[in-house]
VMD Tcl script that draws the C-alpha trace (Angstrom):
set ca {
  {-26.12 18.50 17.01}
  {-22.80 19.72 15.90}
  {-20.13 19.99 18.71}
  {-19.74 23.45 20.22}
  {-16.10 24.84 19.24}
  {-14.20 27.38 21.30}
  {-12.59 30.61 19.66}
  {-10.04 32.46 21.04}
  {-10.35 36.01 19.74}
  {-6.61 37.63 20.20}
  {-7.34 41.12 20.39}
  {-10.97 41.25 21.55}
  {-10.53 44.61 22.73}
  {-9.32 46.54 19.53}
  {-12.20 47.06 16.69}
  {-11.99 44.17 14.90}
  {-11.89 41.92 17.73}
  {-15.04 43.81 19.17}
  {-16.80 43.03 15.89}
  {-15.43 39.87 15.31}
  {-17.05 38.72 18.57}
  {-19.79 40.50 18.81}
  {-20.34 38.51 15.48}
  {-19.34 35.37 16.83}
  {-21.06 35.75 20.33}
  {-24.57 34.97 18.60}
  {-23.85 31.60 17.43}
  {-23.24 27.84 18.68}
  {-19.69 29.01 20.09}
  {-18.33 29.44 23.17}
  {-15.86 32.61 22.93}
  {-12.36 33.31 24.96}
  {-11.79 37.07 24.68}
  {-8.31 37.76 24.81}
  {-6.52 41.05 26.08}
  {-3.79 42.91 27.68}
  {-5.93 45.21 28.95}
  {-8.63 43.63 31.32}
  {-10.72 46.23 32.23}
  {-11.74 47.27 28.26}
  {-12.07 43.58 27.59}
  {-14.65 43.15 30.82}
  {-16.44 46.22 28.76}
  {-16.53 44.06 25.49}
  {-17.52 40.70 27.62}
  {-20.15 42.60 29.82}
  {-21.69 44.22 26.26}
  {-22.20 41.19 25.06}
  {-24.06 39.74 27.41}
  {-26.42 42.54 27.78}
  {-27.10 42.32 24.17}
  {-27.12 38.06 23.87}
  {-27.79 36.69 26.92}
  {-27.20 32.68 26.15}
  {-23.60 34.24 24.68}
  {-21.05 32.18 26.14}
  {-18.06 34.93 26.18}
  {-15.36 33.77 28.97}
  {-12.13 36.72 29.67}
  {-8.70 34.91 29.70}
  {-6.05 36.53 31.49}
  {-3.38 34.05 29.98}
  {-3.61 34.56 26.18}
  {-1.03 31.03 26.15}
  {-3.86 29.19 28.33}
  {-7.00 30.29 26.26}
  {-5.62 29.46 22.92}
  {-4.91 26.01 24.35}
  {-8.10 25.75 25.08}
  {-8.92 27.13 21.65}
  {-10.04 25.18 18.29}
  {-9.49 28.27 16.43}
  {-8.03 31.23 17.02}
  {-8.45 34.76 15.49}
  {-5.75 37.38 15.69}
  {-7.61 40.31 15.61}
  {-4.46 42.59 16.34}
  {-1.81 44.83 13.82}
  {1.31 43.11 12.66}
  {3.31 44.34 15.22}
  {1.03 42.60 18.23}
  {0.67 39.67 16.10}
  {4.41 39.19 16.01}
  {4.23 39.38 20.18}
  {1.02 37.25 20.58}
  {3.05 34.41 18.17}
  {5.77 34.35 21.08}
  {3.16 33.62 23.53}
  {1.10 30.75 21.20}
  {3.00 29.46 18.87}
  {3.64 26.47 20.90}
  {-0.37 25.74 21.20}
  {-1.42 26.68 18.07}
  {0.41 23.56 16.54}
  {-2.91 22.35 14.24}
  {-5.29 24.50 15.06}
  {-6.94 26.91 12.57}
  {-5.09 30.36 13.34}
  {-7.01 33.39 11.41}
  {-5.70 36.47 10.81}
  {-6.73 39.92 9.40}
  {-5.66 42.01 6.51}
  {-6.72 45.36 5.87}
  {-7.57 44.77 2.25}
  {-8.56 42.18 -0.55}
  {-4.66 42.62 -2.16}
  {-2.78 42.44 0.92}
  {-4.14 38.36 1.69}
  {-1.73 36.72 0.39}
  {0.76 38.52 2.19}
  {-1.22 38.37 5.58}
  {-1.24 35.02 5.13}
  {1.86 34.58 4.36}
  {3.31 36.43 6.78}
  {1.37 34.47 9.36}
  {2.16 31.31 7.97}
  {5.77 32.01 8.71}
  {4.90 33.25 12.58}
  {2.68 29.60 12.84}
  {4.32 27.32 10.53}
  {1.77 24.29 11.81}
  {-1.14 25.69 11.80}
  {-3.63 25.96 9.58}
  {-3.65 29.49 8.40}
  {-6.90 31.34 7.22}
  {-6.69 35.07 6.10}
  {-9.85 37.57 5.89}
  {-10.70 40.88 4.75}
  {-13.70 42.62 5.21}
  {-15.96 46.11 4.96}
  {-16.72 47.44 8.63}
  {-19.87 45.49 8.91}
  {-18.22 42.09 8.46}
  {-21.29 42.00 5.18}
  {-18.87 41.57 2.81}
  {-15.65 38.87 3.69}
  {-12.96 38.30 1.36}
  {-11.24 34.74 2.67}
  {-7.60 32.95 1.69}
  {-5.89 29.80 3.33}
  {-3.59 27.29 2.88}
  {-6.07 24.48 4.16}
  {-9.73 24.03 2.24}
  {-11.20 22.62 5.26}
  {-10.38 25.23 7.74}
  {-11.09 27.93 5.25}
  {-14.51 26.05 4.86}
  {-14.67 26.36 8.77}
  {-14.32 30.10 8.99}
  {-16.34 31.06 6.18}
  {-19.46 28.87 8.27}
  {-18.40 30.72 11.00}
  {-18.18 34.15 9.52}
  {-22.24 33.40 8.00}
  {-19.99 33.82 4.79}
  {-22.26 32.41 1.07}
  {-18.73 32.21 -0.73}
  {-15.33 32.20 -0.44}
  {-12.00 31.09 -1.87}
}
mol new
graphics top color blue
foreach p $ca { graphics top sphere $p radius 0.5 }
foreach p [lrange $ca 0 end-1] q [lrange $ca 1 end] { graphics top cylinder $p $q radius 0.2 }
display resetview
């Protein structure tokens, strides 16, 4: 039986993050939801739940403590927040698969990029996708983590 990893979802309370886990929340993972605002994140965690009973969805207060405790961690926030939430992590992000979002197939490379400088130790995986999360578009500057989140994601193919 494969080892149960732990995602921190940066974000959980904006729409991506929301979809991202509600993705995420029906699989083998155990999922830190991490927000500024606690009260719309205890929505999100409480939703869950409801829907997926066996979901293990945890709230983190400390966004530095629950990507620590992270194996990957998504960024599911605008370029501006990402920017603040790299302040906070960087430090405990050093090897860990960090994911970010771009809003479209062309912009990738420049997510990830742009990432890349913000976590220059990490192993950085960009995605795009439609709404739905049915179709994901997926960059990175290491195979096996891009591997990783494209098993996570339920994605057929990538790269």
């Amino acid at each position: 039986m494969a080892v149960k990893k732990t995602i921190a979802i940066v974000g959980a309370d904006e729409e991506k993050g929301i979809l991202i886990a509600s993705r995420l929340s029906a699989g083998n993972y155990r999922l830190l939801l991490l927000s500024n605002e606690p009260a719309t994140i205890n929505n999100v965690a409480e939703d869950i739940k409801r829907r997926i009973p066996n979901a293990d969805v945890e709230m983190i207060g400390c966004m530095k403590d629950g990507c620590w405790e992270a194996d990957i961690i998504i960024i599911a926030t605008n370029t501006n927040k990402q920017k603040e939430a790299a302040g906070k992590i960087r430090e405990v992000a050093i090897q860990k698969v960090v994911v970010c979002l771009a809003d479209s197939k062309d912009a990738l490379p420049f997510a990830e990029a742009a990432v890349q400088q913000l976590f220059p130790f990490s192993k950085v995986v960009a995605i795009c996708s439609n709404a739905e999360l049915a179709e994901v578009f997926i960059t990175g500057n290491d195979d096996e983590a891009v591997k990783t989140v494209a098993l996570m994601l339920g994605v057929a193919s990538y790269g």
